[in-house]
C-alpha positions in Angstrom: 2.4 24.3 9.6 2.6 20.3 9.1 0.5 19.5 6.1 -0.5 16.0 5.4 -0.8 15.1 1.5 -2.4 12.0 1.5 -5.2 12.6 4.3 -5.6 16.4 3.2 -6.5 15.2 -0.3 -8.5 12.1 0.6 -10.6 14.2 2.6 -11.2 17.3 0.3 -12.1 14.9 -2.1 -9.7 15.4 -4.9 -8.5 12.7 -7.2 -5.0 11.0 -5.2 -2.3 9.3 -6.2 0.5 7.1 -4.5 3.0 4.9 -5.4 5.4 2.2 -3.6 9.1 2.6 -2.9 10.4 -0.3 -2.0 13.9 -0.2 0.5 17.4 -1.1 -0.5 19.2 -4.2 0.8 21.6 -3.2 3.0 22.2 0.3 4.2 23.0 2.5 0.5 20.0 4.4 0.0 21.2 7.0 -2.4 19.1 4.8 -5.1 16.2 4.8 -3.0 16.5 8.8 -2.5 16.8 9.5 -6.1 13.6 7.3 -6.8 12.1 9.3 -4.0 12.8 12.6 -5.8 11.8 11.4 -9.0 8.0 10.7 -7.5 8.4 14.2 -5.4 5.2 16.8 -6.4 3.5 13.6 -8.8 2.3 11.9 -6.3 0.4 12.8 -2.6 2.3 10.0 -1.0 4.9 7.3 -1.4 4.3 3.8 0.9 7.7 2.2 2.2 7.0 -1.3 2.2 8.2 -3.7 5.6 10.1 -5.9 4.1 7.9 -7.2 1.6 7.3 -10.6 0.5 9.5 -11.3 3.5 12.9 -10.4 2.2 15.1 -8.7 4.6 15.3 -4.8 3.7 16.1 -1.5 5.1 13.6 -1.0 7.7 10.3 0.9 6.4 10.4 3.3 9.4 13.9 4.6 8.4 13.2 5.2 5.3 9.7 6.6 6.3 12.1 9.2 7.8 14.2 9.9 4.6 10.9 10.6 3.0 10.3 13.6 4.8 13.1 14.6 5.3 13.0 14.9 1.3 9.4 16.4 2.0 7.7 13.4 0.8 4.4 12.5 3.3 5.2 8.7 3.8 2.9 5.9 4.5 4.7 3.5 6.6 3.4 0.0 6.3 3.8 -2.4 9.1 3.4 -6.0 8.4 2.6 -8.3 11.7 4.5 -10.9 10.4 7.9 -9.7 12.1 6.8 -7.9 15.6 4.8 -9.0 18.6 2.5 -6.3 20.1 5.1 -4.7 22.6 7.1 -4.1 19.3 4.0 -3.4 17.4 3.0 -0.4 19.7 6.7 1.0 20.6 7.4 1.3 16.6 4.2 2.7 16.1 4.7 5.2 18.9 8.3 6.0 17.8 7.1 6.6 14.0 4.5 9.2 15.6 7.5 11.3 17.4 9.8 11.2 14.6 6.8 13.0 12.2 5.4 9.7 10.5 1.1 10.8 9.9 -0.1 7.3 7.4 -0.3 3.9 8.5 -1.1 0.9 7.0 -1.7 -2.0 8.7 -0.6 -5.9 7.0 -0.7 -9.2 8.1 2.6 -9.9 5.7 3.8 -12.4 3.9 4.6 -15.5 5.4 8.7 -16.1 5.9 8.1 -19.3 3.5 8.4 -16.9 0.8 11.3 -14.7 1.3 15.2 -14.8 2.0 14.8 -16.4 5.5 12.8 -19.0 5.7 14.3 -20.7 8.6 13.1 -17.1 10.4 10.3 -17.2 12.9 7.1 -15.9 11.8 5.8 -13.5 14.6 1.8 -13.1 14.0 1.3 -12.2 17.4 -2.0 -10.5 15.9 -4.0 -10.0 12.6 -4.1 -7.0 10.5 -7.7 -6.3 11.5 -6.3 -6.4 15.3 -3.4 -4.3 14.4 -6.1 -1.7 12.8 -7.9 -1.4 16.3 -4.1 -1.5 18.2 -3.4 2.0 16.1 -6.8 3.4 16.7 -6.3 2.5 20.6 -2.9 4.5 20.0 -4.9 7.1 18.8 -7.4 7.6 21.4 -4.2 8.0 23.8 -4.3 4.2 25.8 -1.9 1.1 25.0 -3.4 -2.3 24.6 -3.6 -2.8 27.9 -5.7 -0.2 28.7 -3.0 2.2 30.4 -3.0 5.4 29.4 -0.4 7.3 27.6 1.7 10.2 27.8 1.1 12.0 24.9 -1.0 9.8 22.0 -0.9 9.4 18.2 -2.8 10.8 15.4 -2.5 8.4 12.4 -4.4 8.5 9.9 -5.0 4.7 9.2 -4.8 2.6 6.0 -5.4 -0.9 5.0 -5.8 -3.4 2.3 -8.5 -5.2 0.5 -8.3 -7.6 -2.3 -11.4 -6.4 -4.5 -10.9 -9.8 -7.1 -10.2 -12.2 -4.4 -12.6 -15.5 -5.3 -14.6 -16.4 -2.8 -14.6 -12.4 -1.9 -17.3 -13.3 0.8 -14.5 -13.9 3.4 -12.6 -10.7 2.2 -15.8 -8.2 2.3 -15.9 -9.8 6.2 -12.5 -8.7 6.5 -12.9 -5.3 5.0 -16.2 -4.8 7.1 -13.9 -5.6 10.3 -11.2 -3.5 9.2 -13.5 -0.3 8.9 -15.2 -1.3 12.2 -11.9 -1.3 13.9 -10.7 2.4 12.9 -9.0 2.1 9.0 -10.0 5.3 7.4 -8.6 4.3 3.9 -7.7 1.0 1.6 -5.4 1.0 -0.9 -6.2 -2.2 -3.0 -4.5 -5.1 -4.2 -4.0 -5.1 -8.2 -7.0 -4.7 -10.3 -7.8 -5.8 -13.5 -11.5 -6.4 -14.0 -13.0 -2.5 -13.9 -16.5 -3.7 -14.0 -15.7 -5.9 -10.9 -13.8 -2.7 -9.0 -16.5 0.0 -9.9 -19.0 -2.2 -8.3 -17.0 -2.9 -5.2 -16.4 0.5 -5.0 -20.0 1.8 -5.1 -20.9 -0.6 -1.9 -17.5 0.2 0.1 -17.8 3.9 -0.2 -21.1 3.5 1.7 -19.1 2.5 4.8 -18.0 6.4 4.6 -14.2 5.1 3.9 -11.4 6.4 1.4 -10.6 3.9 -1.8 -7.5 3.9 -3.7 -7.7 1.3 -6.7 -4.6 -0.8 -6.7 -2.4 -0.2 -10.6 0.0 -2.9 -11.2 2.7 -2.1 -13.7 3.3 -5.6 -15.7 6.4 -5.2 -17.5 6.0 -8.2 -19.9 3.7 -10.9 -20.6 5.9 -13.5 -18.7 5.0 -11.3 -15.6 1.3 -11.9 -16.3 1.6 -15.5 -16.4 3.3 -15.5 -13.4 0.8 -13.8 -11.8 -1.9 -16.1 -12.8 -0.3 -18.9 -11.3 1.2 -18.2 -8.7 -0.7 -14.7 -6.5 -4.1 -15.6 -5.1 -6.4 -12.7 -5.8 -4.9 -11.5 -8.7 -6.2 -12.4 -12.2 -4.5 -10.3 -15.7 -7.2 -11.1 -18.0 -6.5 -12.9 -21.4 -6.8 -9.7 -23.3 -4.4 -7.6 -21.5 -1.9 -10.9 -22.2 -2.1 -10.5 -25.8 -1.7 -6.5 -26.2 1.5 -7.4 -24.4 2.2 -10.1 -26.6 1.8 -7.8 -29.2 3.8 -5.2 -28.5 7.5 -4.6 -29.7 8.1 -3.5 -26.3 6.2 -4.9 -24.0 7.5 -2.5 -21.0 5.7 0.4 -23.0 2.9 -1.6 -23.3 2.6 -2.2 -19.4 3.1 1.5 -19.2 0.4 2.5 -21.5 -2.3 -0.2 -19.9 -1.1 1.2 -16.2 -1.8 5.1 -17.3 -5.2 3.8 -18.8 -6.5 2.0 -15.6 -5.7 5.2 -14.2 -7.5 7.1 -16.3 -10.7 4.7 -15.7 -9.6 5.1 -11.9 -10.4 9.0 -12.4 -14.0 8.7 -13.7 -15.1 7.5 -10.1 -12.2 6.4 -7.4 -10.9 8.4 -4.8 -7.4 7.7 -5.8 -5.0 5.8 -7.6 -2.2 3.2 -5.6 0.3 2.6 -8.5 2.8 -0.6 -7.7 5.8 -0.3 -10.0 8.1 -3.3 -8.1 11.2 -1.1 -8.7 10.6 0.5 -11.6 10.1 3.7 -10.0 11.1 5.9 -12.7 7.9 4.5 -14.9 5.7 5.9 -12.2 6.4 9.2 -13.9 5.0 7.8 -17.2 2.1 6.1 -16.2 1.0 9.5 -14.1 2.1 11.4 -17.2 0.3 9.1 -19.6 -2.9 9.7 -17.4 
């Protein structure tokens, strides 16, 4: 009997956590397996990310498909930065036969940012679009209307930036989003609890799953960084000088992380934990929470 982690514990209502694996570059995944099998019975699900921040990686459907072949539910992100909507719909279709369940839907980093800038940025469509193009998969017709042979089943995920500033424009987007078929959001990093918990309290009345987004900052450099340079993202002065402060600041990162989570529990559905390859410190925060 196929058993689905991630929707089965979203929608019993139990406390669910996932973490990012992020592909190799190039084609030797035996670190990417072993980071797999590390995470294996901690978490509910492990999202492959597509090529993020637009450098070239290992496709996120393969190793969507080395997830479960390790018995690991995958969520397969699909940014629609790189494909137009025929490629959109075809890899979507082909992640349905070969046992893929979780989607979730990005717009993606522009190619500005990554390895290839001289690449051609597709955006054929928005994520919001790509959202109503799964659930139009779902209810067994393509884009065009025609209907399929045999349709999908994904249970469909999406993002939200809960400290963007304005957030007007992003609630918009998140209210589009849920109109268009995304059953859950995993969040971009969170720092400001107060901020989340009320965010959280109006988007659970749309009947929607929310996963809070942990960021693991390994140093105090990394917090900086952050400040200046991701919209959306804000480490508060505070959490800057425990780092600071710490005669090892990884630790420190590790500890704050596990603690988030531990705030996440009180009231969240679930917890997204972003390690940025440091995998094997997903184990700690969990174990720390």
């Amino acid at each position: 009997m196929e058993t689905n982690n991630l929707r089965s514990g979203l929608e019993s209502g139990r406390f669910v956590t996932t973490a990012e694996i992020c592909p190799p570059r190039g084609t030797d995944v035996s670190s990417f397996i072993e980071k797999a099998r590390l995470l294996k019975g901690r978490i509910a699900a492990a999202n492959v990310t597509d090529n993020q921040r637009a450098v070239m990686r290992l496709s996120s459907l393969a190793c969507s498909v080395l997830l479960l072949k390790e018995g690991i539910d995958p969520v397969f992100q699909m940014t629609c930065r790189d494909r137009n909507r025929l490629a959109l719909q075809s890899d979507l279709m082909g992640a349905w036969v070969l046992g893929v369940r979780n989607v979730l839907a990005l717009t993606g980093d522009h190619v500005a940012f990554g390895d290839h800038r001289e690449a051609k940025a597709v955006f054929d469509i928005d994520s919001v679009q790509l959202v109503g193009v799964i659930e139009t998969l779902n209810s067994g017709r393509n884009m065009k209307n025609t209907e399929l042979r045999g349709k999908t089943d994904f249970y469909i995920g999406a993002v939200v930036a809960p400290e963007a500033d304005p957030f007007g424009p992003e609630w918009l987007k998140f209210e589009k989003k849920v109109e268009s078929g995304a059953k859950f959001f995993q969040t971009q990093a969170i720092f400001d609890m107060d901020k989340f918990k009320s965010f959280f309290e109006k988007a659970e009345k749309t009947g929607v799953k929310v996963m809070g987004g942990i960021l693991l900052l390994k140093s105090a450099k990394m917090a900086h960084y952050l400040n200046n340079n991701v919209p959306g993202v804000t480490v508060p002065q505070a959490l800057i000088d425990e780092l600071e402060g710490a005669p090892d600041q990884l630790e420190k990162g590790i500890e704050i992380a596990s603690r988030q989570v531990r705030e996440l529990k009180k009231f969240c559905h679930g917890a997204h934990i972003m390690a940025i390859g440091q995998e094997e410190s997903v184990v700690k925060i969990i174990e720390g929470a």
